[in-house]
C-alpha positions as CSV (number, residue, x, y, z in Angstrom):
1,X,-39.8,-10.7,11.0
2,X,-38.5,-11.3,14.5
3,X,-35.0,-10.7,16.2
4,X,-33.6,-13.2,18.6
5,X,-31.9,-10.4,21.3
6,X,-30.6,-13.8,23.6
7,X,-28.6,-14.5,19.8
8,X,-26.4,-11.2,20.4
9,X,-25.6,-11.9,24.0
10,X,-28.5,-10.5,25.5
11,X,-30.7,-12.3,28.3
12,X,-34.4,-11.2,28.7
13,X,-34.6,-8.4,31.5
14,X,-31.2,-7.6,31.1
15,X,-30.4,-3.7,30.6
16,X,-29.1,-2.6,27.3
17,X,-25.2,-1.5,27.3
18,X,-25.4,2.9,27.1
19,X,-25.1,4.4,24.5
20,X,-21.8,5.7,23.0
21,X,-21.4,9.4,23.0
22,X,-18.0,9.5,21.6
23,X,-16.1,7.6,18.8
24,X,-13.5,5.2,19.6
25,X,-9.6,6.3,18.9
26,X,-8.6,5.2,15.3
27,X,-6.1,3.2,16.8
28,X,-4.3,2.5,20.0
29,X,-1.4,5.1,20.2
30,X,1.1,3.1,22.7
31,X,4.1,4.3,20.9
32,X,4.9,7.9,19.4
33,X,6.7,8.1,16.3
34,X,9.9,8.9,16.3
35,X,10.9,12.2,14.5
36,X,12.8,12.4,11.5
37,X,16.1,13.3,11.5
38,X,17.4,16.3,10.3
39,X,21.0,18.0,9.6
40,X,23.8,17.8,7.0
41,X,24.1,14.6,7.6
42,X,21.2,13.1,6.7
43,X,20.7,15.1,3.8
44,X,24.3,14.2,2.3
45,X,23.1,10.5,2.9
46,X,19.6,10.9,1.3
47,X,21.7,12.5,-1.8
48,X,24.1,9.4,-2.2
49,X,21.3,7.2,-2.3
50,X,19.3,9.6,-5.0
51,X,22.3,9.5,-6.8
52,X,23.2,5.8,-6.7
53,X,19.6,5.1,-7.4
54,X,20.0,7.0,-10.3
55,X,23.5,5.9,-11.5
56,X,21.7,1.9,-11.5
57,X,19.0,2.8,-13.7
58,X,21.3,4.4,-16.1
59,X,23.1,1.2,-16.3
60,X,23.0,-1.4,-19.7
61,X,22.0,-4.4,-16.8
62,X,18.6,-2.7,-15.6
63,X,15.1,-4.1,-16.4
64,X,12.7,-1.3,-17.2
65,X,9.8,-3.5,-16.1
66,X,7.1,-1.1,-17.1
67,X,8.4,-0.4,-20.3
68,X,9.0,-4.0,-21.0
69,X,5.1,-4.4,-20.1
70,X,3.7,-1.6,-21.9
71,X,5.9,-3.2,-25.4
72,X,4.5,-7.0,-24.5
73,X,1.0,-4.8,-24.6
74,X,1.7,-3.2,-27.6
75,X,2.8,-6.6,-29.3
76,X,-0.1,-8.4,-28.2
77,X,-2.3,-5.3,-29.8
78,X,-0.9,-5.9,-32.7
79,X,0.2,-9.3,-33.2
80,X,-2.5,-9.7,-35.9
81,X,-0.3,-8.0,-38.1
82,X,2.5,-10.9,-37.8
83,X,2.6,-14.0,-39.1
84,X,3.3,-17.0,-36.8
85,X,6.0,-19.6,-37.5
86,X,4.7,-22.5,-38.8
């Protein structure tokens, strides 16, 4: 089994890039994040929106998705047990 070295870029005689001794960053930090905000405003704002959240999900109009899937799941289990229309 041979290996072409002039396939990866490398020309006969040529010296061999040096070794890393350290790995490369994760990723490029250019920007820092931005801290959170804090203070009684902010946390009266995060409360509203719990709470309105909340209030939407308690309403008649709201599709429980999940539990709507887990029932089709349970039909489809069990849909042996029913007879279809003719």
């Amino acid at each position: 089994m041979t290996f072409n070295v002039e396939a990866v870029g490398i020309g006969k005689g040529e010296a061999l890039p040096p070794p890393t001794l350290q790995p490369s960053p994760l990723f490029p930090v250019k920007y820092k994040p931005v801290p959170l905000q804090t203070g009684e405003e902010v946390e009266y704002m995060l409360a509203l929106k719990q709470e309105l959240r909340g209030a939407m999900k308690n309403l008649p109009y709201f599709i429980n998705w999940h539990l709507l899937w887990r029932q089709n799941i349970v039909i489809m289990a069990n849909s042996h047990w029913y007879p279809t229309p003719p």
